[in-house]
N, C-alpha and C positions, 0 to 999 in steps of 0.2 A: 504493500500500500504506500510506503513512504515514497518507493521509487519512479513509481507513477505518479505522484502530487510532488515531485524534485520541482518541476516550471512554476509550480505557483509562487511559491516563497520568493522575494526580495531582501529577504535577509537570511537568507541561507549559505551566504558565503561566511557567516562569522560564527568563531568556532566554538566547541563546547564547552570552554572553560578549565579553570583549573581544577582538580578532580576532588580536593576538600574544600569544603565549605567554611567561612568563616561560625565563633563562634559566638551566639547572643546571650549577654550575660546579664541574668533580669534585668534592674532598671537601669544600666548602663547602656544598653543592650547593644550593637555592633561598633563603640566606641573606639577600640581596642584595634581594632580592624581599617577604623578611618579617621585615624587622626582626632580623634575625640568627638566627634561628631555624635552624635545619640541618634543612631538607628534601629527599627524595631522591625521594619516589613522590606523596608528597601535594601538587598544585598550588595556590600559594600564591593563583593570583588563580581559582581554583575556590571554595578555604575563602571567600574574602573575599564570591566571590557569593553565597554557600548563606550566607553569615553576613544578609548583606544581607535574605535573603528568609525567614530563621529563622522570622519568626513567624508566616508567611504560612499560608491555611489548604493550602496543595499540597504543605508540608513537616510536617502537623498529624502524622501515623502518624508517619511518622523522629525527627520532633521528642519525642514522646511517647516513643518508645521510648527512646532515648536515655538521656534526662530519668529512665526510670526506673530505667535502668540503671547510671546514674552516682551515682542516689542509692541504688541498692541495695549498692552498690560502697562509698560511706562506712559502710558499715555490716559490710562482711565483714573479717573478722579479718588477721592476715598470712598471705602467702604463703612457703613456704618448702619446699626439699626436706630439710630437716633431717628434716620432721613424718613423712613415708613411714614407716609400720610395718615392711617388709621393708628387710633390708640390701643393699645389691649390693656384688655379689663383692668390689671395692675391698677394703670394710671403713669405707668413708669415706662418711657419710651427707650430706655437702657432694656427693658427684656423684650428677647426674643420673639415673632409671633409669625405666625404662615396659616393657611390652609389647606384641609383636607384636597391631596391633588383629584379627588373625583368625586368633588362633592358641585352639583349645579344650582342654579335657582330654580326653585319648583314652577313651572310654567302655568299651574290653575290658579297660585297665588297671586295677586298684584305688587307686592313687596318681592316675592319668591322664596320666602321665608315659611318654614325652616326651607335651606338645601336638599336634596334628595340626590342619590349616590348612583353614580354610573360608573360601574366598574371599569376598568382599562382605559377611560376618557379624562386625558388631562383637561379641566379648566383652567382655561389662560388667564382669568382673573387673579389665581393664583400665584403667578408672576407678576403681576402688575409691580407700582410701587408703593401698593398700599399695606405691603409684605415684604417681612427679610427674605423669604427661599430664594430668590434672586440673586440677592446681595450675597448672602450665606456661597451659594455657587460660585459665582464670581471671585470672591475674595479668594476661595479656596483654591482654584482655578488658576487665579492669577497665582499664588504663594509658589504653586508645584512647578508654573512654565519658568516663573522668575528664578526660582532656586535652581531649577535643570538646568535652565537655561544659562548660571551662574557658574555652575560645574561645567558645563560641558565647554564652554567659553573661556572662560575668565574675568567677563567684563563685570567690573565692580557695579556700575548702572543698573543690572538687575538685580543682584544682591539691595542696593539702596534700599531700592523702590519694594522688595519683597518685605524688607525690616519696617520700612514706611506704613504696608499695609499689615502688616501684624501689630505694630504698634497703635496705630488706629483700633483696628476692631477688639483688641484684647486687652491693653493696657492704658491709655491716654483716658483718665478719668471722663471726660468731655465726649468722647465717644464708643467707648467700653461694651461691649454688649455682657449682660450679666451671666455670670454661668449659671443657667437656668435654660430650661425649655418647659415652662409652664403653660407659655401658650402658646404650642406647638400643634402644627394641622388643626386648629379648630374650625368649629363646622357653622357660619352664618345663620344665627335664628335658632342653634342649638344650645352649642356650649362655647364657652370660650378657650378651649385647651384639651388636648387628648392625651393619652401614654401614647397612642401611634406618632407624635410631632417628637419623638427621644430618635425617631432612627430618621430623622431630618439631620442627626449630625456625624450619618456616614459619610458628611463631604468634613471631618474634621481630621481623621488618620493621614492625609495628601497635607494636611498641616504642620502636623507631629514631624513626619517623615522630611518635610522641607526645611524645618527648623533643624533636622539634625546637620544639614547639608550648607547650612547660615551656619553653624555652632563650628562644624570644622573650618568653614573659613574666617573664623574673629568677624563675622559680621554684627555677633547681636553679644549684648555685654553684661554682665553676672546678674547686675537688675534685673536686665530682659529677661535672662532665663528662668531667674526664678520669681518673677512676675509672671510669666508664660508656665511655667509649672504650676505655680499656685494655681493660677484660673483653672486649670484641667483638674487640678484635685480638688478643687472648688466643686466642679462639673459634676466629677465623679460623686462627691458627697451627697448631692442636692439629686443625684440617680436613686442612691441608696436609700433616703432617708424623705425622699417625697412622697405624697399618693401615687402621682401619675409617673413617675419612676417606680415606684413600687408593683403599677397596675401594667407598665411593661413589661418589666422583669415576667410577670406570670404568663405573658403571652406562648402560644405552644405555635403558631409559625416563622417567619423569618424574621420578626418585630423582636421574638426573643432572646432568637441567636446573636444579631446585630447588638442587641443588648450586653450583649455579655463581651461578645468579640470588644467593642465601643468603651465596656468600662472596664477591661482588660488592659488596653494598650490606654487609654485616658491615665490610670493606677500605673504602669509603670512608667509612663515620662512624667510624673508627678514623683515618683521616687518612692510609689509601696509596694514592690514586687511581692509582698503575703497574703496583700487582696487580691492582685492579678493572680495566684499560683491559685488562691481561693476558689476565685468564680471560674479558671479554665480547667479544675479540678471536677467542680459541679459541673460542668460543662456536660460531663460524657454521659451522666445520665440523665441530666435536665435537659438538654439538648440534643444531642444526636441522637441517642437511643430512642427519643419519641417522635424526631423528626425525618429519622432516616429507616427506611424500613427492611429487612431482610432481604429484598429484591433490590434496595438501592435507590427507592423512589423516595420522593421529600414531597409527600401525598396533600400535606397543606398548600404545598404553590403547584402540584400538577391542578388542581379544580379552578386557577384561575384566569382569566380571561387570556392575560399575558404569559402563558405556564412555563415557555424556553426561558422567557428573560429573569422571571422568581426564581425558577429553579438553578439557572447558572449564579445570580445576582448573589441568591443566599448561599451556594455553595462556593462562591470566590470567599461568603464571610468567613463560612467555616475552615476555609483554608488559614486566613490570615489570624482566625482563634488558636489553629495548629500549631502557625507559625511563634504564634505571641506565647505560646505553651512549653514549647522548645526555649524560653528565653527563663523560665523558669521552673524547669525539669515535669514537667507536664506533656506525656504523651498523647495526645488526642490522633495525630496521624494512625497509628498503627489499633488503636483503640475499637471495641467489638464486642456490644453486649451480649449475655449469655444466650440471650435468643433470634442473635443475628443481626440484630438491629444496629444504627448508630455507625458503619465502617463508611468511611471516606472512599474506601478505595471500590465499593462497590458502588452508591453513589454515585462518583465518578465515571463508570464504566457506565453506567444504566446510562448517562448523557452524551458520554464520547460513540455510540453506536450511529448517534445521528450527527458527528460533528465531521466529517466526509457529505454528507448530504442531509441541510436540513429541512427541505422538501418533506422529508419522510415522518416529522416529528408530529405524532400522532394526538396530542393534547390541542386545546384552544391555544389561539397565538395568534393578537391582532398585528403582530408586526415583527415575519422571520428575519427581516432584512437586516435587526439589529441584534448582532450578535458579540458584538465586544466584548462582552462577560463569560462568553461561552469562548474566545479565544483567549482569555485570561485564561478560565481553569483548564484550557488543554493545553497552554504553553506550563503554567505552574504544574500541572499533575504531571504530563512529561520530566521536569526534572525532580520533581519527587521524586519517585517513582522508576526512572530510566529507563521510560517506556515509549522504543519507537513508534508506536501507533495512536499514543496520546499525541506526541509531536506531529504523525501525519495528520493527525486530526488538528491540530492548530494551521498548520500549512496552509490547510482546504476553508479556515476561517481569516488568515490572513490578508490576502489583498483585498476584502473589504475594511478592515482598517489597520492599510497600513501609515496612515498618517496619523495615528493615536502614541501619545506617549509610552504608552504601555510598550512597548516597540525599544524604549531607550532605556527603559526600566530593568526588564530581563530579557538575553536575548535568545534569541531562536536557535539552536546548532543545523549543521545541512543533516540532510538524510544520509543515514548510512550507504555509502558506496556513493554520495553524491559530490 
């Protein structure tokens, strides 16, 4: 299979790498590796290959994209949630607030109040600027091209401008967003806040991971960091110790993997790798054992509208839960409850069947075209794993995006014999 999907890849000319891994040492975690840098997900001797091979023509699309987006980024204004036009409930335009992304106005109402839920259908209201999730995107967005884009360069300009926007949204009293998600995804004419608006801060790990990339360059300085740690262990606390952190925590589909994966890696760049060892401990049987089934299927996001993109989206979390596990002696990879349930590597395989053609994926899916997450977990479970066929299956997901950073993150090896 690999040697028939050899043409696809554009980056198949770069090679496997070195053959040990660095190693992550809880809340230090890839420091050792990159020059002090605090890495957790992003592999330090990955970045150094893909730095290696930057200018090569097999990284032209990533490299370009990148590049534009990092200069498009020196040029966008601050972030903040101060700017949201609507109040939330608080009264404190310092906390966070969004909506439900599939929530509409009810059409027999004249208000349209309450909203009524249409599954798989983003409202673009939801964007608007009457909402962080925007800004929340953007900032995050910008932090990850700025910092890549700093590595892979050198040019101090992105670095600034990256420290610029983190210091805005995180620390500068005046525009600070609180660490809270109290009113997270609430629903117009219902409530003002949900446990589902906690995994609105799967855009904060592309944070963490940038900060450690600023940290080995003397970009951001002992204040910074531990102003920037504080707020995450801020975060993580007001997870732990809220309702609507609490009433996530209990969720049984991808709201409470994320959950966990989120205040896993929050807890160890805050500096408490006992709570991270904690909850990735709990993890195996609050989480995979119930979400993953004996045949490999993660049966709460096969029933939904969008089933490819739940089912890759929450299996990339559970990988980065694995990975954040190894940082503090917590196997979840290799992990297998007594009655088959909860294995990654089966999982995995139930989805790599269709990632050569996914035409064939037999669940609801209002949009095959987007598979990004399903070329994450076949490019990551490949080198988990050292497994050709997960690699072909990434091949056969890559020239749909190969101008995605993921591209420059970890790279792809050629096929055997190619």
């Amino acid at each position: 299979m690999a040697m028939a999907l050899a043409g696809l890849c554009p980056v198949q000319a770069i090679a496997a790498g070195p053959a040990s891994a660095p190693t992550c040492h809880a809340d230090q975690g890839y420091a050792a590796a990159f020059d002090g840098g605090r890495l957790f997900l992003w592999r330090p001797d990955w970045l150094q290959q893909t730095r290696a091979q930057f200018d090569a023509p097999a990284l032209a699309t990533a490299r370009a994209a990148l590049l534009q987006a990092a200069d498009a980024a020196l040029q966008h204004p601050r972030y903040s949630v101060v700017d949201k036009t609507r109040l939330p409930a608080s009264g404190d335009r310092h906390d966070y607030m969004s909506m439900g992304p599939y929530w509409w106005p009810d059409p027999s109402k004249a208000d349209g109040l309450p909203y009524k839920r249409r599954d798989g259908h983003f409202n673009p209201e939801r964007d608007s600027g009457a909402f962080d999730v925007t800004r929340l995107e953007a900032m995050s967005s910008d932090v990850q091209s700025l910092s890549l884009a700093y590595y892979f360069t050198g040019d101090e300009r992105y670095a600034d401008k990256a420290v610029q926007v983190l210091r805005t949204w995180f620390l500068d009293p005046a525009t600070r967003m609180n660490p809270n998600l109290e009113h997270g995804q609430a629903i117009p004419g219902k409530v003002a806040g949900r446990a589902e608006g906690v995994i609105d801060a799967h855009r904060l790990p592309r944070v963490i991971e940038s900060i450690g990339v600023l940290q080995r360059g003397k970009k951001l300085d002992a204040h910074d960091i531990a102003g920037l740690q504080r707020w995450f262990g801020d975060l993580a606390g007001w997870m732990q110790s809220s309702r609507i952190g609490q009433e996530e925590r209990a969720a049984r589909n991808n709201h409470g993997l994320f959950y966990d994966t989120l205040l896993t890696h929050f807890a160890l760049f805050a500096g408490d790798a006992q709570l991270a060892a904690a909850v990735a401990e709990r993890a195996k049987p609050a989480r995979l054992a119930p979400q993953i089934s004996a045949k490999g299927e993660l049966h709460e996001e096969l029933s939904r509208t969008r089933s490819l993109h739940y089912v890759t989206w929450t299996l990339n979390a559970a990988y980065d839960l694995a990975d954040l596990g190894n940082c503090v002696g917590v196997d979840l990879w290799s992990y297998q409850a007594p009655n088959g349930n909860g294995d990654l590597r089966k999982a995995t395989d139930f989805v790599a069947a269709y990632s050569t053609d996914v035409s064939r994926w037999p669940y609801p899916e209002l949009d095959k075209a987007d598979t990004l997450d399903f070329y994450k977990a076949m490019s990551r479970a490949g080198w988990q794993w050292n497994e050709p066929d997960y690699f072909a299956g990434a091949r056969a997901l890559q020239p749909g995006n190969d101008g995605s950073e993921w591209n420059l993150l970890i790279p792809l090896p050629p096929p055997r014999g190619g």
